[in-house]
MIBA-110577 format. One record per residue (C-alpha): residue in three letters; y, z, x. Coordinates in nm, 3 decimals, always signed. Last residue first. Layout:
BEGIN
ALA Y Z X
...
END
This chain:
BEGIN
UNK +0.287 -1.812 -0.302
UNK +0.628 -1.771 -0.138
UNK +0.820 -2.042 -0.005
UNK +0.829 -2.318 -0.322
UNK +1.012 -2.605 -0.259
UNK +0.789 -2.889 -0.265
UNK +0.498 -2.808 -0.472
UNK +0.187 -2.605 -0.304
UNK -0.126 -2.850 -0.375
UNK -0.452 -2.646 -0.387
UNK -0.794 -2.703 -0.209
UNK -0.735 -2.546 +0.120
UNK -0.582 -2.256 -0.013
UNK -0.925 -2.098 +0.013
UNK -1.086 -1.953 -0.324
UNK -1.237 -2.309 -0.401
UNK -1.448 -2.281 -0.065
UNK -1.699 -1.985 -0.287
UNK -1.968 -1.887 -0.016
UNK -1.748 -1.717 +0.203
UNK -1.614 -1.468 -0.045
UNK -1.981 -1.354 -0.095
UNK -1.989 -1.207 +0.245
UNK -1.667 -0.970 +0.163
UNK -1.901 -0.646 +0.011
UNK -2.266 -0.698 +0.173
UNK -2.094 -0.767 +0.551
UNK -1.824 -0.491 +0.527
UNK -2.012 -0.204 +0.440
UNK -2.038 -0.055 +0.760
UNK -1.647 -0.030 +0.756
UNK -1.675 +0.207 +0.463
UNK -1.520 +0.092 +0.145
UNK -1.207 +0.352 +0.062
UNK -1.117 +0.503 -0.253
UNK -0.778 +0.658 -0.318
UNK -0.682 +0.938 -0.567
UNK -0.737 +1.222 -0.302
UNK -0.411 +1.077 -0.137
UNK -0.193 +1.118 -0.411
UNK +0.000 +0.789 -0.409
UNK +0.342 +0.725 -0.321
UNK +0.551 +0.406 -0.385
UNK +0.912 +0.317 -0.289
UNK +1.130 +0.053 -0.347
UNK +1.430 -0.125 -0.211
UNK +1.375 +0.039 +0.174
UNK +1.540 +0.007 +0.498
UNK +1.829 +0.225 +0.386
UNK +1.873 +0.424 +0.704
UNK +1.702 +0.729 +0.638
UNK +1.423 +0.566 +0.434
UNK +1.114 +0.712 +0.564
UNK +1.167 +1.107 +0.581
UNK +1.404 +1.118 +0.341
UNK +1.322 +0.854 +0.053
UNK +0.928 +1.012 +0.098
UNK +1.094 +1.320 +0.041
UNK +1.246 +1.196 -0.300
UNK +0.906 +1.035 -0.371
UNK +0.635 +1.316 -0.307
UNK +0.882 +1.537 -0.520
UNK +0.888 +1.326 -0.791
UNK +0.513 +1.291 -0.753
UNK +0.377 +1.687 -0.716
UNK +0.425 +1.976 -0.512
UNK +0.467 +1.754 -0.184
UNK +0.289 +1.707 +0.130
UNK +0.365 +1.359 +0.353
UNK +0.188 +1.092 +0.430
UNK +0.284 +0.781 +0.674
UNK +0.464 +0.400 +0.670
UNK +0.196 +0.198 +0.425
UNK +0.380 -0.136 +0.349
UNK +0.460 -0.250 -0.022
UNK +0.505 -0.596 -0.041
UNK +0.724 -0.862 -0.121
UNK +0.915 -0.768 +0.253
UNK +1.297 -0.848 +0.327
UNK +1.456 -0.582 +0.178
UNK +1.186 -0.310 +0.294
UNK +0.910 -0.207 +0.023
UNK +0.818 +0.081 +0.083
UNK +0.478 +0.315 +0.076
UNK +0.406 +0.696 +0.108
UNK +0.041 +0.822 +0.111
UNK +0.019 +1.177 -0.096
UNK -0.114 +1.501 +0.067
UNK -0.088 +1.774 -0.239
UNK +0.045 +2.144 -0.157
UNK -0.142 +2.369 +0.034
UNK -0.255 +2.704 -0.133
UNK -0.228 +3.011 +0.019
UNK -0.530 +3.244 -0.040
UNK -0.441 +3.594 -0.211
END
């Protein structure tokens, strides 16, 4: 009888400071409440993290690197994306 491995997920906190998730590792696990109580072991030992998010690994899509030119090209083309053209209000740090 073949062993079977258990799921690789992709582990990501939010530290106290941060508004967004950071990738920090992988890790196996059975299934997602699992995959999040180790992920609170291995990565938060000393309570660097508010939240945490993990992700079954085989659930993510990736462009390929040789791709890059056809898929972000169009971005340059279109100046009223940049923040160049927008007024941030006094006041306001994150945006």
């Amino acid at each position: 009888m073949a062993k079977k491995e258990w799921p690789l997920w992709e582990v990501f906190i939010r530290n106290k400071q941060g508004l967004s998730h950071k990738h920090v590792g992988s890790l196996r696990a059975a299934d997602a409440e699992m995959a999040v109580e180790n992920a609170r072991d291995v990565y938060t030992r000393r309570s660097e993290g508010v939240s945490i998010w993990v992700v079954e690994s085989n659930h993510i899509h990736a462009s390929h690197p040789a791709d890059a030119d056809a898929l972000f090209e169009p971005a340059h083309s279109k100046v009223y994306r940049h923040p160049t053209f927008y007024d941030v209000p006094d006041g306001i740090e994150h945006m």
